[in-house]
N, C-alpha and C positions, 0 to 999 in steps of 0.2 A: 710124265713129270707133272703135268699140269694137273692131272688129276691127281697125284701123289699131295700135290700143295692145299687140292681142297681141302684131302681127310683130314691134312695136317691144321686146317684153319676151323674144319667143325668140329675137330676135339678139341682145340685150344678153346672155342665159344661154349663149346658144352660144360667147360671146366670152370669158365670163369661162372658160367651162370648157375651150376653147381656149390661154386665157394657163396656165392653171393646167397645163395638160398640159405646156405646153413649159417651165413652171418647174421642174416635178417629171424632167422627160425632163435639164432640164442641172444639176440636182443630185447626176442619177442620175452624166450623166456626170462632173461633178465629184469622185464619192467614188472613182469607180473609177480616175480619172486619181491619185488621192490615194494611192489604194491603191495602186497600179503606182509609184508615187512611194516608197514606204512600202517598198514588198517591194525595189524595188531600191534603198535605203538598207541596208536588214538584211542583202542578198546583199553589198553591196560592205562592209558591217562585217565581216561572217563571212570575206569575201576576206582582208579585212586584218588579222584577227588569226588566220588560220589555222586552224579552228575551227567545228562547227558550234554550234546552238544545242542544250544536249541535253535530249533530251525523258522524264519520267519511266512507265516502261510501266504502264498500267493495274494489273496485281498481278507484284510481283517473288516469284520461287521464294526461297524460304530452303531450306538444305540439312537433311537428317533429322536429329536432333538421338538419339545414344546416351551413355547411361552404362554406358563399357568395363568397370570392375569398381567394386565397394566395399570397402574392403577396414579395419572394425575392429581398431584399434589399442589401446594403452593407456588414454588417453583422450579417444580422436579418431575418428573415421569416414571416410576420405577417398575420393574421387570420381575418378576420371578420365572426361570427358566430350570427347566425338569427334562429328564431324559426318562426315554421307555423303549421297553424289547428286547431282543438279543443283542448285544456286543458290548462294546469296551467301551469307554468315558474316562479322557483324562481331563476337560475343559469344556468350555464354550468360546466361542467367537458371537458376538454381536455385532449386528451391524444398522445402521440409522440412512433413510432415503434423505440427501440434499435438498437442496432449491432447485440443483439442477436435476434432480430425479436418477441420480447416481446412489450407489449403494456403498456406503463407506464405512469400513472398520471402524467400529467406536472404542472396543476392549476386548482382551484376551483371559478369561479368566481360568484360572487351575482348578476348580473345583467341579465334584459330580453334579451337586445341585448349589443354587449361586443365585443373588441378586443383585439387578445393577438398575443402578440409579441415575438417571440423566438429567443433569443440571443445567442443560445447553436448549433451556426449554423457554417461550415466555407465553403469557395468559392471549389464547383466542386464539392460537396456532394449532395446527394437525400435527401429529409428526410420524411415520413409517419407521417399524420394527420386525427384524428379523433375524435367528439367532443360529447356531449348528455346533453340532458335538465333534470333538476332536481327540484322538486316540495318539499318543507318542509311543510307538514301541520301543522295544530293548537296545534296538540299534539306532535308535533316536528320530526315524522316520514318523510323518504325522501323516494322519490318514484321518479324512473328513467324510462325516457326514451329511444327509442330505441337509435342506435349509427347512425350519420349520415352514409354517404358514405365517404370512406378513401379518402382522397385525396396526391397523390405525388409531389412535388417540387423538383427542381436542384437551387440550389443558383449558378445562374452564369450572365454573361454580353452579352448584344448583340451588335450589328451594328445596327445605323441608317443614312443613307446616304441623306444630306438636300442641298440644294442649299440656299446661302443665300442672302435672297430679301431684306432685309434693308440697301437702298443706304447711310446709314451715316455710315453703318459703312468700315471696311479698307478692309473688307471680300467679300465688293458686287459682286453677282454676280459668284463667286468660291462656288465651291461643298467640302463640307467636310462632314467627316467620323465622328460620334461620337460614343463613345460606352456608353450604360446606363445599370443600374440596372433593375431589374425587377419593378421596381415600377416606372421608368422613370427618374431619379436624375440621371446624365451624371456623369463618371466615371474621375476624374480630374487627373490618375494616370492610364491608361489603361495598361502600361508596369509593372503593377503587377502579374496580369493577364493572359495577352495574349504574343506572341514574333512579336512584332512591326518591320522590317526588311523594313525601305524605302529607296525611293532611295536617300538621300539626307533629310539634316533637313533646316527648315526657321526659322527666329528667330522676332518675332513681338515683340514689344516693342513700350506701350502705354505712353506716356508720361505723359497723362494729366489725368491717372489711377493709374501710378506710380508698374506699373507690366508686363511682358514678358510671353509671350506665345509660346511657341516652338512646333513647327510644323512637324509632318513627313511628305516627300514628298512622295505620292506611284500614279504612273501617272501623272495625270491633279487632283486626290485630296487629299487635307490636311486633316491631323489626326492632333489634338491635343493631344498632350503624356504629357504635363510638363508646369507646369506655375511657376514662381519666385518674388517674393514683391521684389522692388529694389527702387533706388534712381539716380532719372538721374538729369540733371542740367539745369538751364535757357540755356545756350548754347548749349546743348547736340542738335546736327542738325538730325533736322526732313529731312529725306527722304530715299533713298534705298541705301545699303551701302554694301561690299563684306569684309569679315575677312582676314586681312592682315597676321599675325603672332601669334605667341603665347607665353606664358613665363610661366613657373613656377611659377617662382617668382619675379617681377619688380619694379623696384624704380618708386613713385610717387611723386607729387608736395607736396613739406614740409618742408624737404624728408621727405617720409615716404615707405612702402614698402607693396603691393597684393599680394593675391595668385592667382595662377592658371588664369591670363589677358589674355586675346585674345583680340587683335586689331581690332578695326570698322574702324576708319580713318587715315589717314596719319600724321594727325596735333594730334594724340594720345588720342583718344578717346579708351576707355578699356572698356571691364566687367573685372571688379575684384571683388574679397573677401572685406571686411570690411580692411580700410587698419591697418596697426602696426605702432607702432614710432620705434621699435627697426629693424636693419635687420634682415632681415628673421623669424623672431619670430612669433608663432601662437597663444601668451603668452599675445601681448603687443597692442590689436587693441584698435579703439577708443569705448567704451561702449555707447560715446554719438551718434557716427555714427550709430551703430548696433541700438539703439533703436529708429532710427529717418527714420529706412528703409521705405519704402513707401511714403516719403515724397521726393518731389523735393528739393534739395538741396547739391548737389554733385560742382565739378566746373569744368563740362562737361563727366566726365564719368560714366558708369551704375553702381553703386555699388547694389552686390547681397551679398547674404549669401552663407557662403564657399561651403557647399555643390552644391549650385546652381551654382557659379563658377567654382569647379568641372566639374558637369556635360556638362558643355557648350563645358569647353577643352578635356575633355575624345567623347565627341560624335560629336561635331560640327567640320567639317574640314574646312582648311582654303580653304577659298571659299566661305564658306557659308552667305545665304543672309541676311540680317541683315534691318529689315523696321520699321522705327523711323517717330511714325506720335502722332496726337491727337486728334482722333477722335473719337467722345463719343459712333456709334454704336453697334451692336450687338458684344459681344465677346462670345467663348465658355463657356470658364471658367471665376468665379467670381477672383477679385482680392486677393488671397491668405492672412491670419492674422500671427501673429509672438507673441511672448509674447516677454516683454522688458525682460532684465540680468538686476543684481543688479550692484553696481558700483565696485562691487571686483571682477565679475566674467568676465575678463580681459583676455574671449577666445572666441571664437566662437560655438557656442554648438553644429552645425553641421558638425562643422571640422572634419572630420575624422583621422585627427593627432593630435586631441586634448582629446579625448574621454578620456584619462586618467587621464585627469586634474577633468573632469566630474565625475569619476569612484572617485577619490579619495576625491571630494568634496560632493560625495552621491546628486549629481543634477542632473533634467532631465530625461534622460532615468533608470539612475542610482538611482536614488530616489525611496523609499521607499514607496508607495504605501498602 
């Protein structure tokens, strides 16, 4: 009996593991009829819209990633960045070294080739740059390239020392000093900068340009430090003239009254300030004169703006050369612009003893921003 119940139990097991095979055998074949079902749906999709499926490659190439030059400017540092070699380019990243010597995103740009310009710069400082190329694929995945090489900058000014060959202009022939930005744009203010110590200043004054160019003398050559928009006259006499005297403050033809005149001629040729009707007032000038600076039309003397009258009496000694000509050649510097005043603002904006008038009117430098 007992052995009667074994056979009975290893046919029962041989059976079940018999069903079990040929369930698992048309599962088998069930998927793969599935599958064969499955791939020719996908093929005849792909048929019909023309098109395969596209597949993303394990690592995509990004191309080298270089910063072409740097090139310090005024107040700026700017970048040209170039990509080279095999791979893709959708961008750059830039990035600028800290104070703390951290490497920090500055900008993200979309283009293959691209310039960035850093504003976040001031005169005498270093600053650390470094850039890398960036690939956005189909599925929107970014994939970065290496980092260029770092490149260093000083934001600051050089010397260039030129002789000048254009016999039109009043310069022929005289060597001068200029000083430029790193990007070549001459520096119209070098005494921000640098400490200018010559021996002697000259004072050029274009007529037929209707602007002043002040000169350091250091040797045999001229630095230009300072240029002024002014207003000279049909009479105003052309030729080489030596500063007589000086005044704070002088009555002019009107009357009316200048600040800060230095004498050209004997017959009362001045730079002055815009003049006033009132005496001595710095309250009371003509608004229509100040907006008309740059234009000829004074009745023999240089009219400048206060500041630049200023500076002529604080730094020009009496003596100094003074050459009144019109000739259209080469100058250093472009003729200086001015914004007009309204007709109530019945001060000079560079006065320095007016700045409160300014302060209290929220104009100018005092404006709001």
């Amino acid at each position: 009996m007992k052995h009667l119940i074994k056979k009975i139990t290893a046919a029962a097991l041989l059976a079940a593991v018999l069903f079990t095979s040929v369930n698992i055998s048309a599962y088998a074949q069930t998927a793969e009829t599935n599958a064969k079902t499955a791939e020719g749906e996908t093929t005849s999709a792909e048929a019909t819209t023309g098109g395969a499926i596209a597949v993303t490659p394990a690592a995509i190439t990004v191309k080298k990633t270089s910063i072409k030059s740097v090139i310090p400017g005024k107040t700026s540092v700017r970048l040209k960045l170039t990509s080279s070699g095999k791979g893709k380019i959708t961008g750059f990243q830039v990035y600028k070294k800290n104070s703390d010597s951290d490497w920090v995103l500055k900008t993200q740009i979309r283009k293959s080739k691209a310039t960035y310009e850093d504003t976040k710069v001031s005169y005498g400082n270093s600053y650390s740059y470094r850039a890398r190329a960036y690939y956005v694929d189909e599925d929107g995945n970014t994939h970065y390239g290496a980092y260029s090489k770092t490149v260093t900058v000083k934001v600051t000014i050089h010397q260039e020392k030129i002789k000048v060959k254009d016999k039109k202009s009043i310069l022929y022939g005289k060597t001068i000093i200029l000083y430029k930005y790193g990007d070549g744009k001459v520096v119209t203010d070098p005494t921000k900068y640098v400490k200018i110590r010559p021996d002697k200043y000259v004072l050029y004054v274009n007529k037929s340009k209707d602007y002043v160019t002040a000169y350091a003398v250091s040797g045999k050559n001229l630095i230009p430090v300072k240029s002024f928009i002014c207003s000279p006259g049909a009479v105003t006499p052309v030729g080489r003239h030596k500063t007589l005297t000086k005044y704070r403050w002088h009555e002019l033809l009107g009357p009316c009254w200048g600040q800060w005149c230095t004498k050209v001629t004997k017959d009362g040729i001045y730079f002055h300030s815009i003049f006033s009707s009132k005496r001595n007032s710095n309250s009371t000038i003509s608004v229509r004169a100040y907006n008309k600076l740059g234009t000829t039309c004074s009745h023999g003397c240089i009219r400048v703006q206060a500041a630049s009258a200023k500076w002529i009496y604080d730094n020009c000694k009496v003596g100094t050369s003074v050459v009144i000509y019109t000739k259209n050649g080469y100058e250093p510097f472009s003729k200086p612009s001015i914004k007009k005043i309204p007709s109530w603002h019945t001060w000079d904006p560079t006065d320095p003893t007016a700045q409160k008038l300014c302060k209290k009117h929220k104009c100018h430098k005092y404006a709001k921003k």
